[in-house]
ZAPA-338380 format. One record per residue (C-alpha): chain; x, y, z; residue number from 1; residue in three letters. Coordinates in nm, 4 decimals. Example, Ala and Ser with C-alpha at 12.3 -4.5 7.8 and 13.67 -1.06 7.14 Angstrom:
# residues 2
+-------+----------+----------+----------+-----+------+
! kette !       xx !       yy !       zz !  nr ! rest !
+-------+----------+----------+----------+-----+------+
!     A !   1.2300 !  -0.4500 !   0.7800 !   1 !  ALA !
!     A !   1.3670 !  -0.1060 !   0.7140 !   2 !  SER !
+-------+----------+----------+----------+-----+------+
END
This chain:
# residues 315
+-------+----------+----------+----------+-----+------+
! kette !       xx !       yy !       zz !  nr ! rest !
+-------+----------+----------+----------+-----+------+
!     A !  15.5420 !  25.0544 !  22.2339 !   1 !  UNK !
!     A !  15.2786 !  25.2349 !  22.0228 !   2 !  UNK !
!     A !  15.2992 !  25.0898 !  21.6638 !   3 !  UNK !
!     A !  15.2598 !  25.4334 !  21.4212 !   4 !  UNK !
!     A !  15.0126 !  25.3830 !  21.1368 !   5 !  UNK !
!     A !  15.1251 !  25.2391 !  20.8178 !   6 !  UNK !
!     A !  15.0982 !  25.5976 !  20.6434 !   7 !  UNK !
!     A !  15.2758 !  25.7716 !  20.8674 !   8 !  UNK !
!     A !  15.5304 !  25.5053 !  20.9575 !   9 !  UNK !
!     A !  15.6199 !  25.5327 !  20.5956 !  10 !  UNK !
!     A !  15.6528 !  25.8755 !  20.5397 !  11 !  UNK !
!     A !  15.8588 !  25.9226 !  20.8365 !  12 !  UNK !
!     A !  16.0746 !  25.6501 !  20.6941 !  13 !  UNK !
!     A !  16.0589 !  25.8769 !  20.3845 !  14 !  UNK !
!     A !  16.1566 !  26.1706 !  20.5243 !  15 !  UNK !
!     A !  16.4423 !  26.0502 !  20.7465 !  16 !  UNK !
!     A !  16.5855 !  25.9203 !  20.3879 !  17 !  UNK !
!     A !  16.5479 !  26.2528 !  20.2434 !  18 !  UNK !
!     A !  16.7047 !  26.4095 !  20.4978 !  19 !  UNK !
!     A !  17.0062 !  26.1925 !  20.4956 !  20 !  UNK !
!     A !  17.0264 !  26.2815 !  20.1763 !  21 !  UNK !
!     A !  17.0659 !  26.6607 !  20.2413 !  22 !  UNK !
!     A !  17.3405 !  26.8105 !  20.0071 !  23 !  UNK !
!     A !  17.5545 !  26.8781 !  20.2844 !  24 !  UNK !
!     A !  17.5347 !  26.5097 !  20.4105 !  25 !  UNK !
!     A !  17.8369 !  26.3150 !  20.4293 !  26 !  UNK !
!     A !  17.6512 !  26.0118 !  20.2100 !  27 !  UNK !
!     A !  17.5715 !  26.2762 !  19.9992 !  28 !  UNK !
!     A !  17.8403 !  26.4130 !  19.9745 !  29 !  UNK !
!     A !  18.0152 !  26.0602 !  19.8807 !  30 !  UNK !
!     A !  17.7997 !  25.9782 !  19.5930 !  31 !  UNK !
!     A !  17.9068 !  26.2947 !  19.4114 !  32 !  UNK !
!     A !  18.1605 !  26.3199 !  19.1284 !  33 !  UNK !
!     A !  18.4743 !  26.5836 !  19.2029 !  34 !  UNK !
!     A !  18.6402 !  26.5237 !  18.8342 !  35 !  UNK !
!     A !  18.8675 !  26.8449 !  18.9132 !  36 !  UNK !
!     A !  19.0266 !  26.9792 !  18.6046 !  37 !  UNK !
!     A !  19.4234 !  27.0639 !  18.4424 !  38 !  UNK !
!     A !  19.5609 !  27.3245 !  18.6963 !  39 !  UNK !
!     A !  19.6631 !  27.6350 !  18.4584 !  40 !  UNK !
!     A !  19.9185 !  27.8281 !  18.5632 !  41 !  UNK !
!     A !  19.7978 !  28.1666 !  18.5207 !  42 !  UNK !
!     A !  20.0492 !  28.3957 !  18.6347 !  43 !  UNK !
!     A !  20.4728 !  28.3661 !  18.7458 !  44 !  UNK !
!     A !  20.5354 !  28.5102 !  19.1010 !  45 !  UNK !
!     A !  20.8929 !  28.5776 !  19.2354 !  46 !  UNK !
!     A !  21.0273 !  28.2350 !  19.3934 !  47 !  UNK !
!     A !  21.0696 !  28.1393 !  19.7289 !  48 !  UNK !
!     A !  21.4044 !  28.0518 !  19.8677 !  49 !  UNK !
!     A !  21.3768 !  27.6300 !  19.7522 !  50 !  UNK !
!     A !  21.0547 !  27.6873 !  19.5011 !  51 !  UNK !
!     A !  20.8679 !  27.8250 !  19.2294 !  52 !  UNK !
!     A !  20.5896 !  28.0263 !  19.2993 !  53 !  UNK !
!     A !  20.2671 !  28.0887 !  19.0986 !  54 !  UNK !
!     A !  19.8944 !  28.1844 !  19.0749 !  55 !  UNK !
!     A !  19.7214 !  27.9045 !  18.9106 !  56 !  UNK !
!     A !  19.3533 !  27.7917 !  18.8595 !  57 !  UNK !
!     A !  19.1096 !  27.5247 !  18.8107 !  58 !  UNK !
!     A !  18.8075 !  27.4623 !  18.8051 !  59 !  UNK !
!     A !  18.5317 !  27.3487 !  19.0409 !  60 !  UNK !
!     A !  18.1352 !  27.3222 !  18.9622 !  61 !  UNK !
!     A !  18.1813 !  27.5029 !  18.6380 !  62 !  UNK !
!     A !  18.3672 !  27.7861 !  18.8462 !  63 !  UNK !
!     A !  18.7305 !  27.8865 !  18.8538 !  64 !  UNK !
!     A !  18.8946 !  27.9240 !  19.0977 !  65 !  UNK !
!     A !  19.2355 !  28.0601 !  19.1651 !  66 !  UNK !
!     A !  19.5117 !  27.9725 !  19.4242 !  67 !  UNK !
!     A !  19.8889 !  28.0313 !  19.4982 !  68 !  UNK !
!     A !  20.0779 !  27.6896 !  19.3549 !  69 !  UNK !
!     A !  20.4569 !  27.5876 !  19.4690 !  70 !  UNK !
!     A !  20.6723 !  27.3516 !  19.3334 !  71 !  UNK !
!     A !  21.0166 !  27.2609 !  19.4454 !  72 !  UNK !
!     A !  21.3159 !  27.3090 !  19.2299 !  73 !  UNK !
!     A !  21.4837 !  27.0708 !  19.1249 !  74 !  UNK !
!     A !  21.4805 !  26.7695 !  18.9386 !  75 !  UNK !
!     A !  21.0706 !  26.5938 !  18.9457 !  76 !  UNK !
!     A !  21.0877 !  26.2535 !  19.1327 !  77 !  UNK !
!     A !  20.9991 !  25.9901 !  18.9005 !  78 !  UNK !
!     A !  20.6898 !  25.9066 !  19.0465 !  79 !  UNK !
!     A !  20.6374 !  26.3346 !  19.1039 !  80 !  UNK !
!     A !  20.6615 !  26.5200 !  19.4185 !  81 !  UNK !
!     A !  20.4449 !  26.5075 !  19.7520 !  82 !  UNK !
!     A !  20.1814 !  26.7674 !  19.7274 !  83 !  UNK !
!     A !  19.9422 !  26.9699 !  20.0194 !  84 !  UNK !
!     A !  19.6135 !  27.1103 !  19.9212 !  85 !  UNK !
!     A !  19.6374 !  27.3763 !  20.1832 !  86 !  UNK !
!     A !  19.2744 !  27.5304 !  20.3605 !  87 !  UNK !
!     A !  19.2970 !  27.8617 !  20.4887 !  88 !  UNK !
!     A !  19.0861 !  27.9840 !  20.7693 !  89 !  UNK !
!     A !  18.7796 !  28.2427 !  20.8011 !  90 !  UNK !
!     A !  18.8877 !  28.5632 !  20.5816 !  91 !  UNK !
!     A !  18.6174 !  28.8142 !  20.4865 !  92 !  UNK !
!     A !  18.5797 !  28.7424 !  20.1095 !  93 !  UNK !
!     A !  18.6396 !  29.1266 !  20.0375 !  94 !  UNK !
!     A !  18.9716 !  29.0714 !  20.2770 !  95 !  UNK !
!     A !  19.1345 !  28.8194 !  20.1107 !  96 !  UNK !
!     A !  19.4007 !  28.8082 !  19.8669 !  97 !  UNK !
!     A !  19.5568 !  28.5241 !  19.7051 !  98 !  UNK !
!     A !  19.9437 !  28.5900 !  19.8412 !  99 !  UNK !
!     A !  19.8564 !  28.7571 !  20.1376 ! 100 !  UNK !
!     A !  19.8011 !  28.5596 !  20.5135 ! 101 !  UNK !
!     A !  19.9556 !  28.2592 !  20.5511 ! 102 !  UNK !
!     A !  20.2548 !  28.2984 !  20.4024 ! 103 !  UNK !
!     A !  20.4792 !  28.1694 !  20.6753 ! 104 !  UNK !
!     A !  20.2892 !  27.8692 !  20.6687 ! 105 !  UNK !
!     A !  20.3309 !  27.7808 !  20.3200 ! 106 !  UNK !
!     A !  20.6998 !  27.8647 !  20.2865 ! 107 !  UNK !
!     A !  20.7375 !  27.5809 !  20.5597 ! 108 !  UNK !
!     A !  20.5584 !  27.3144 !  20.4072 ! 109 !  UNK !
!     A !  20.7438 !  27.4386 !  20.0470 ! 110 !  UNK !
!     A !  21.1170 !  27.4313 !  20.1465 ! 111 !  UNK !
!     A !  21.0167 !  27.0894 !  20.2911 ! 112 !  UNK !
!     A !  20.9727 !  26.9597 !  19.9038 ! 113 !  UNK !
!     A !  20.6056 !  26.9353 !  19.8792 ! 114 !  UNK !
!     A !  20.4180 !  27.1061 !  19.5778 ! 115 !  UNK !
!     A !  20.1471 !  27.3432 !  19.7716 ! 116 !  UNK !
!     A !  19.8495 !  27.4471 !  19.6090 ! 117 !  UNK !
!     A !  19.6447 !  27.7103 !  19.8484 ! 118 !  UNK !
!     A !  19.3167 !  27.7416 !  19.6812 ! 119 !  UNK !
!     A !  19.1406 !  28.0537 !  19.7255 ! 120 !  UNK !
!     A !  18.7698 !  27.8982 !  19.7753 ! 121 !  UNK !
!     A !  18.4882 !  28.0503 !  19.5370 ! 122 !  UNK !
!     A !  18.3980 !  28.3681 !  19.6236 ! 123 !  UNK !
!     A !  18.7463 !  28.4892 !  19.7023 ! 124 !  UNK !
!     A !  19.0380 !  28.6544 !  19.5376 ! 125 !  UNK !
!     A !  18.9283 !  28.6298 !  19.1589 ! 126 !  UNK !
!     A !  18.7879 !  28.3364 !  19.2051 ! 127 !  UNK !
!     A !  18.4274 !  28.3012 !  19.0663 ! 128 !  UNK !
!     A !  18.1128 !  28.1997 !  19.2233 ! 129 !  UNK !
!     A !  17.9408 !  28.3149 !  19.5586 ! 130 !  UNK !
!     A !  18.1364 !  28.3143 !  19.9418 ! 131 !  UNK !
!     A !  17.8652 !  28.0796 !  20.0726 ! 132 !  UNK !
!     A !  18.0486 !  27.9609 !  20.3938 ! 133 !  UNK !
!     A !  18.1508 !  27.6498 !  20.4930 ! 134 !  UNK !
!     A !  17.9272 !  27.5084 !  20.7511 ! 135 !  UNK !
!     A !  17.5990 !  27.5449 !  20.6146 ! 136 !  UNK !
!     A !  17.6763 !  27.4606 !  20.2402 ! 137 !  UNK !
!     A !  17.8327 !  27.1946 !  20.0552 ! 138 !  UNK !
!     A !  17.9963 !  27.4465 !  19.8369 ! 139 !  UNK !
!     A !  18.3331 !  27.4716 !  19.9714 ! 140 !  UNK !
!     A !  18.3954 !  27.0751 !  20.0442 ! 141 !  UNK !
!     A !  18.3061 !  27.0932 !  19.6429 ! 142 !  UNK !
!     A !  18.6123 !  27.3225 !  19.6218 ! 143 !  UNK !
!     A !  18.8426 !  27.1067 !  19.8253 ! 144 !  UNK !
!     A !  18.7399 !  26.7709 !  19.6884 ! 145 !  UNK !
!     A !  18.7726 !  26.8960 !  19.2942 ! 146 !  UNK !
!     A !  19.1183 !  27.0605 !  19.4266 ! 147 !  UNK !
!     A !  19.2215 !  26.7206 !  19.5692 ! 148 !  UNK !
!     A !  19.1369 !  26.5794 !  19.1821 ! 149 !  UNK !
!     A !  19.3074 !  26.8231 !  18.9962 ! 150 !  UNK !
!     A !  19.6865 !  26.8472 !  19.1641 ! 151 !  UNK !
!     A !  19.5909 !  26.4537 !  19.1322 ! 152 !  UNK !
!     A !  19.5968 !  26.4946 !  18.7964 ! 153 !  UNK !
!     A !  19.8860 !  26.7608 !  18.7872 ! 154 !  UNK !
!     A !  20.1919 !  26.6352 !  18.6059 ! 155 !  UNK !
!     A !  20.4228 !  26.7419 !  18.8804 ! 156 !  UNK !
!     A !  20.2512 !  26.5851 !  19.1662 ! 157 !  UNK !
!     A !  20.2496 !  26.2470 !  19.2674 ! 158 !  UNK !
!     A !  19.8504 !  26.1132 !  19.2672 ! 159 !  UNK !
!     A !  19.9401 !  25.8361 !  19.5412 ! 160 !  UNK !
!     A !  20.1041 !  26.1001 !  19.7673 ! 161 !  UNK !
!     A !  19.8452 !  26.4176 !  19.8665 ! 162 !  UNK !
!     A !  19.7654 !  26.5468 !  20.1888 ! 163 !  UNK !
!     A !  19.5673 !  26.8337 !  20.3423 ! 164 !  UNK !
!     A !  19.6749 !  27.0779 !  20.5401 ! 165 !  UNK !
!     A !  19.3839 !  27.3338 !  20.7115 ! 166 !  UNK !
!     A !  19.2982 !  27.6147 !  20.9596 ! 167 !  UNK !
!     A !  19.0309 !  27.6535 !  21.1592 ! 168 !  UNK !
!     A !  18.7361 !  27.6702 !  20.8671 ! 169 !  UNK !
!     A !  18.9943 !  27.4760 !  20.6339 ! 170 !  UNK !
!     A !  19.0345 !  27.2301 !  20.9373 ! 171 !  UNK !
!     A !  18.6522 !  27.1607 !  20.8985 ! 172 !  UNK !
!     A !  18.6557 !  27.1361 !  20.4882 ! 173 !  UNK !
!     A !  18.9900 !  26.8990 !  20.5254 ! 174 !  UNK !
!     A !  18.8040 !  26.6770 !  20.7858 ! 175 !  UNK !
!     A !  18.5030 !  26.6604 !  20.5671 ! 176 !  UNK !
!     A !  18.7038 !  26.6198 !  20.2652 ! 177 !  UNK !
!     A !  18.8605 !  26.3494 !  20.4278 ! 178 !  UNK !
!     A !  18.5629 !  26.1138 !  20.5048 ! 179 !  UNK !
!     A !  18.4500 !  26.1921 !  20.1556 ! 180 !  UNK !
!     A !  18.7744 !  26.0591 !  19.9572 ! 181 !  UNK !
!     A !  18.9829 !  25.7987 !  20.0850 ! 182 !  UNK !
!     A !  19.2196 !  25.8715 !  19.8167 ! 183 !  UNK !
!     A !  19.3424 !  26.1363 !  20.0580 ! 184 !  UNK !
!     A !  19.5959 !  26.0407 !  20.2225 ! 185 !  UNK !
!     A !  19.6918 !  26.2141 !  20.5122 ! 186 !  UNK !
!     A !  19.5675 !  26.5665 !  20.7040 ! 187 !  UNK !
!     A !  19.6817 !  26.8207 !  20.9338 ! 188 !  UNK !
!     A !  19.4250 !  27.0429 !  21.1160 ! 189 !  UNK !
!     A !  19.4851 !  27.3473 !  21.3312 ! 190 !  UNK !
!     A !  19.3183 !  27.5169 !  21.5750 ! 191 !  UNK !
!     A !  19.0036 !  27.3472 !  21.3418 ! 192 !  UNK !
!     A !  18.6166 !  27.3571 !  21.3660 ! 193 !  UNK !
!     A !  18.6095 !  26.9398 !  21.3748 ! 194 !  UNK !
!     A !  18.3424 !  26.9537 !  21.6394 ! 195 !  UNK !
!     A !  18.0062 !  26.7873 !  21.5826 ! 196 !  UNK !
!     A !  17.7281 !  26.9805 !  21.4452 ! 197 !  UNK !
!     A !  17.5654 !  27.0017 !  21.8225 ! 198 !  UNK !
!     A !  17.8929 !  27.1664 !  21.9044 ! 199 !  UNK !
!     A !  17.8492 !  27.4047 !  21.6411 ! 200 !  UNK !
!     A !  17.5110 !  27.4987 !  21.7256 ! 201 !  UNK !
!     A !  17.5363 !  27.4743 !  22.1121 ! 202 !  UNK !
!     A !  17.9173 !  27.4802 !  22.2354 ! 203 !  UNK !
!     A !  18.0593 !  27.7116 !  21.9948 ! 204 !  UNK !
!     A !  18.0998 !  28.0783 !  22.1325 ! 205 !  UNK !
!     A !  18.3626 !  28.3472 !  21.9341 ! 206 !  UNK !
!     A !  18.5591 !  28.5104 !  22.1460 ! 207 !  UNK !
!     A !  18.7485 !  28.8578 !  22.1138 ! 208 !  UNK !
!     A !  18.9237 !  28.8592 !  21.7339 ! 209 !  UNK !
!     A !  18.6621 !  28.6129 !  21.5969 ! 210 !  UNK !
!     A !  18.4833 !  28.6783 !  21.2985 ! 211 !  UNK !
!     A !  18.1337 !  28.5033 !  21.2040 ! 212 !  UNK !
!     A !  18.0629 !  28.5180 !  20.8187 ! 213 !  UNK !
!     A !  17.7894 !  28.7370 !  20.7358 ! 214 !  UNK !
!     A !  17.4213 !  28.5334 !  20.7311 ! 215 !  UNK !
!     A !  17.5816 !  28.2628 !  20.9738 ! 216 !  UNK !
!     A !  17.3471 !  28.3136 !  21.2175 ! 217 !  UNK !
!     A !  17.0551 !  28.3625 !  20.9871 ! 218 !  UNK !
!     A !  17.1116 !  28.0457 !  20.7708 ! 219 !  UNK !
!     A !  17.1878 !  27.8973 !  21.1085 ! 220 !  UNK !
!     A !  16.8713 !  27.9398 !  21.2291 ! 221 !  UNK !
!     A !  16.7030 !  27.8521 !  20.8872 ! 222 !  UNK !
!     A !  16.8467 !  27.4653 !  20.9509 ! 223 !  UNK !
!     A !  16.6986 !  27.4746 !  21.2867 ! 224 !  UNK !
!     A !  16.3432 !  27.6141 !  21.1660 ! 225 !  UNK !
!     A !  16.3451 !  27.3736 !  20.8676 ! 226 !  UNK !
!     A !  16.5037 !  27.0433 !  21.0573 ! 227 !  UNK !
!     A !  16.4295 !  27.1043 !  21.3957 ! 228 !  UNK !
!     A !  16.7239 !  27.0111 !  21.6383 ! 229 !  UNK !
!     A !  16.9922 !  26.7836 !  21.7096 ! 230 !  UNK !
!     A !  16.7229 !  26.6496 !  22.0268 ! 231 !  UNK !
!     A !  16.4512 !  26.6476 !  21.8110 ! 232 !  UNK !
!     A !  16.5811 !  26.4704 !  21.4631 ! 233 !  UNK !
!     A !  16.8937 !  26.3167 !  21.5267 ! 234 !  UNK !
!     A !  16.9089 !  26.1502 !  21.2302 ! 235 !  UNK !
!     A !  16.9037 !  26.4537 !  21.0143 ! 236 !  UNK !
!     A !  17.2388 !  26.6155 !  21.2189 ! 237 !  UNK !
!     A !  17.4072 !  26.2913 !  21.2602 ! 238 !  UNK !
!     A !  17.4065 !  26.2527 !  20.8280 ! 239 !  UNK !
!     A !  17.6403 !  26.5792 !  20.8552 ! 240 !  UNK !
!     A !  17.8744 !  26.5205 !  21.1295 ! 241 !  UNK !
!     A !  18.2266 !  26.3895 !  20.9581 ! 242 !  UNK !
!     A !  18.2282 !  26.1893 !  21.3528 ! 243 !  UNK !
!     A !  18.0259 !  25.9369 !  21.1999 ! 244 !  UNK !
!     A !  18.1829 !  25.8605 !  20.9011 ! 245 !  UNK !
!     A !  18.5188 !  25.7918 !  21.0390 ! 246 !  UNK !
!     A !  18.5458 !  25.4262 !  20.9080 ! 247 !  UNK !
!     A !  18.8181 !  25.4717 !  20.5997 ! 248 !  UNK !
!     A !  18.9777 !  25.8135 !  20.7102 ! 249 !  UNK !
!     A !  19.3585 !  25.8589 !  20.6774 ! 250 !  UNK !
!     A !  19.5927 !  25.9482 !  20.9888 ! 251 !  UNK !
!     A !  19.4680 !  26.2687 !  21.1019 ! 252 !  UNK !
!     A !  19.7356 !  26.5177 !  21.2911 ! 253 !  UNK !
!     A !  19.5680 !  26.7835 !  21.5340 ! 254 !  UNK !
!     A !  19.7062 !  27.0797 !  21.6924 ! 255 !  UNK !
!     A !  19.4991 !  27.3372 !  21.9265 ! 256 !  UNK !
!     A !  19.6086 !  27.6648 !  22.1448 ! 257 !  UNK !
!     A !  19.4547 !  27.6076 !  22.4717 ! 258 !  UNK !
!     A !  19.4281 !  28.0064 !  22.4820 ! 259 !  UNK !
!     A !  19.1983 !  28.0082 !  22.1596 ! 260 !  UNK !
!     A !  18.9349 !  28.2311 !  22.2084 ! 261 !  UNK !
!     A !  18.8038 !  28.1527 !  21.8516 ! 262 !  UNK !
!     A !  18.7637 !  27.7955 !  21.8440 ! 263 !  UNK !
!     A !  18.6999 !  27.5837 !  22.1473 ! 264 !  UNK !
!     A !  19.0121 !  27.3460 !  22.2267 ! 265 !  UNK !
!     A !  18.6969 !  27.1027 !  22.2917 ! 266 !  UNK !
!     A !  18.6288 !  27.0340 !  21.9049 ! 267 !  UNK !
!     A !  19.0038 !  26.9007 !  21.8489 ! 268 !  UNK !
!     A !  18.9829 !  26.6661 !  22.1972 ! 269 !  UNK !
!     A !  18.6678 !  26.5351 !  22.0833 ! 270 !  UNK !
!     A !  18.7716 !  26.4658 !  21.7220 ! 271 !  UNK !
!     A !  19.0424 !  26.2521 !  21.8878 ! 272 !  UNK !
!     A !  18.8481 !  26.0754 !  22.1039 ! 273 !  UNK !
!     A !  18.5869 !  26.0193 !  21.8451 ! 274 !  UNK !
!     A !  18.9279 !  25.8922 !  21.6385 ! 275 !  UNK !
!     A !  19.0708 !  25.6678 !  21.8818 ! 276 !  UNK !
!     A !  18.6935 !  25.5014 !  21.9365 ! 277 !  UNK !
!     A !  18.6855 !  25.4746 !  21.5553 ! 278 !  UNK !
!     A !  19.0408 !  25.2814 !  21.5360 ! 279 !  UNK !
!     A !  19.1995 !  25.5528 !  21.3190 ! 280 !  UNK !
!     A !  19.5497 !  25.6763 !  21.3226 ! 281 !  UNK !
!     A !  19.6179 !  26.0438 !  21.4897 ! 282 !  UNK !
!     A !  19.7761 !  26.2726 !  21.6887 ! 283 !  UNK !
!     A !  19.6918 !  26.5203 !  21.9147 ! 284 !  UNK !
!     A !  19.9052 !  26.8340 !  21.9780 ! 285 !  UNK !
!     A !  19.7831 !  27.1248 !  22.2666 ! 286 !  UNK !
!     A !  19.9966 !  27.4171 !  22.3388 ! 287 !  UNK !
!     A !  19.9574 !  27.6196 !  22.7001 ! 288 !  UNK !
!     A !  19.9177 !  27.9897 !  22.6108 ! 289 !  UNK !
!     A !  19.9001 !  27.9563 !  22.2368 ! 290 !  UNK !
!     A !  19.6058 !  28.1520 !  22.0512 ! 291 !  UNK !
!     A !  19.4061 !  28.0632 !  21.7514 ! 292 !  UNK !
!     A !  19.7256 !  28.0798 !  21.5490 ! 293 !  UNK !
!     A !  19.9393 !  27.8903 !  21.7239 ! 294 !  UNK !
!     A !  20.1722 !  28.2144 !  21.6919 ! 295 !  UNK !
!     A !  20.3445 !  28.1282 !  22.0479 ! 296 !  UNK !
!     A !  20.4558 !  27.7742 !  21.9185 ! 297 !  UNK !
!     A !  20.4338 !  27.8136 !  21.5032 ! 298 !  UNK !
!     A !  20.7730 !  27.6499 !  21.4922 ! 299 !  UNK !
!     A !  20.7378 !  27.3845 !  21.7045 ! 300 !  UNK !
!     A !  20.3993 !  27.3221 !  21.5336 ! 301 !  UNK !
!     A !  20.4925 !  27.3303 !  21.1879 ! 302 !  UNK !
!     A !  20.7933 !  27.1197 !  21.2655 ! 303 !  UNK !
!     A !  20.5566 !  26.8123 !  21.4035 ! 304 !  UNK !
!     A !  20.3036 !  26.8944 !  21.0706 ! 305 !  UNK !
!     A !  20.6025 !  26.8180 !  20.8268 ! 306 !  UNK !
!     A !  20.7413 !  26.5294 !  21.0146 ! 307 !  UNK !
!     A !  20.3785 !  26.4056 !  20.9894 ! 308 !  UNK !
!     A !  20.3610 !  26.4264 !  20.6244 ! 309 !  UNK !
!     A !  20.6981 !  26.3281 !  20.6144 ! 310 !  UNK !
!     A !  20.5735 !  25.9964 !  20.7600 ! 311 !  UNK !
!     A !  20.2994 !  25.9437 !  20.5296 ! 312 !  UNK !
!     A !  20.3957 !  26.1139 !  20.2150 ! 313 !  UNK !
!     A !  20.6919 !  26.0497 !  20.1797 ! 314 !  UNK !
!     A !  20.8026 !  25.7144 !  20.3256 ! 315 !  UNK !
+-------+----------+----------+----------+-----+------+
END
């Protein structure tokens, strides 16, 4: 094999360290500091049938940012209750509102006695800061992780005892947030984009009903112009792919519609495989004629999500 000159064997070294180092990096990503903040409750909604309901905030990067907070009623465990960050899926920014979408979802999770605290990433709802997506900035694993720090730090909610729950895009931020902090104890991903980043570029084709966020495509192909491609530096794509990082990462529960058109049923089955290889704990749910959703099975679905926070939260 053709040794490289000294010069160029070292700056190649140089660069392939620099690269690793790439803000959206998982080692990155792991030396950073996600202090979170006091949750404020901003704002009393009408309660749901077992909770209180609320728009509260805190803050992220300098940035607020809002989200729709439940806590049970009753009296507060000693130690304080179970609590979800919960992810939502692709919205258009200008689309979303804080107490709309979803709301089936949360109820569940609620009247099972978690606090829930469904963030409304920067850029959407009131919250401040820009909607930068999720897949080719750091910004909204920032979100998550400082989330995951603050309803740590919430009186009601017990610090040893939080989970995350996410769709589609919020199943990619909850894996990455996941092989960030291993303080996390538990997740639950639907229908999610957990594929590697060659199945993002490559594999991953929206069907009918699937939205790409605007500049996708365009920032896309600025990571491809700048980096070159999974063949060509595998080093660089590797740093960002949660698949390689899988070493400390809590039980993992996976659930995927094997009639999605929007995400490929591929990503979750290759996840678990990449799981199973890695010696974690997991499950993996797929559901004949469901769509991105899961709307043909919600029930079904939801009940195996709580009995698998049930397991790990509360036990």
């Amino acid at each position: 094999m053709r040794q490289l000159p000294r010069g160029l064997g070292v700056l190649l070294t140089l660069l392939g360290l620099a690269q690793a180092q790439h803000p959206l990096s998982i080692e990155a990503l792991r030396q950073g500091h996600y202090p979170g903040s006091t949750i404020t409750i901003e704002q009393t909604l009408a309660p749901g049938a077992t909770y209180r309901r609320y728009i509260a905030s805190y803050r992220s990067e300098g940035l607020k940012i809002y989200g729709l907070l439940t806590i049970p009623n009753g009296n507060r465990p000693k130690a304080g209750w179970p609590a979800i960050v919960f992810l939502h899926g692709y919205i258009p920014p200008a689309q979303y509102r804080t107490t709309e979408r979803y709301e089936a979802y949360v109820d569940s999770l609620a009247r099972a006695g978690y606090i829930v605290f469904k963030i409304d990433l920067r850029g959407h709802g009131n919250s401040e800061g820009s909607p930068s997506g999720a897949y080719w900035s750091p910004d909204y694993t920032v979100d998550t992780l400082n989330a995951f720090a603050s309803l740590a730090r919430f009186p009601q909610a017990n610090p040893e005892r939080i989970g995350l729950w996410g769709h589609s895009m919020g199943g990619f931020l909850t894996l990455r947030a996941m092989v960030v902090e291993p303080r996390i104890r538990v997740g639950v991903i639907w229908a999610g984009v957990v594929g590697t980043y060659e199945d993002l570029l490559y594999r991953w084709r929206r069907g009918p009903g699937s939205q790409a966020p605007p500049g996708a495509l365009r920032r896309r192909e600025m990571f491809l112009a700048r980096y070159g491609s999974p063949q060509t530096n595998p080093q660089f794509w590797q740093a960002l792919t949660p698949h390689n990082y899988l070493e400390r990462v809590g039980p993992i529960q996976l659930h995927h519609g094997l009639a999605d058109t929007v995400v490929p049923v591929a990503f979750s089955q290759r996840l678990a495989q990449a799981l199973d290889q890695a010696g974690r704990p997991f499950e993996l749910y797929t559901y004949p004629g469901n769509d991105h959703n899961l709307r043909q099975s919600f029930t079904l679905a939801m009940q195996r999500s709580v009995a698998f926070f049930d397991r790990y939260l509360k036990r």
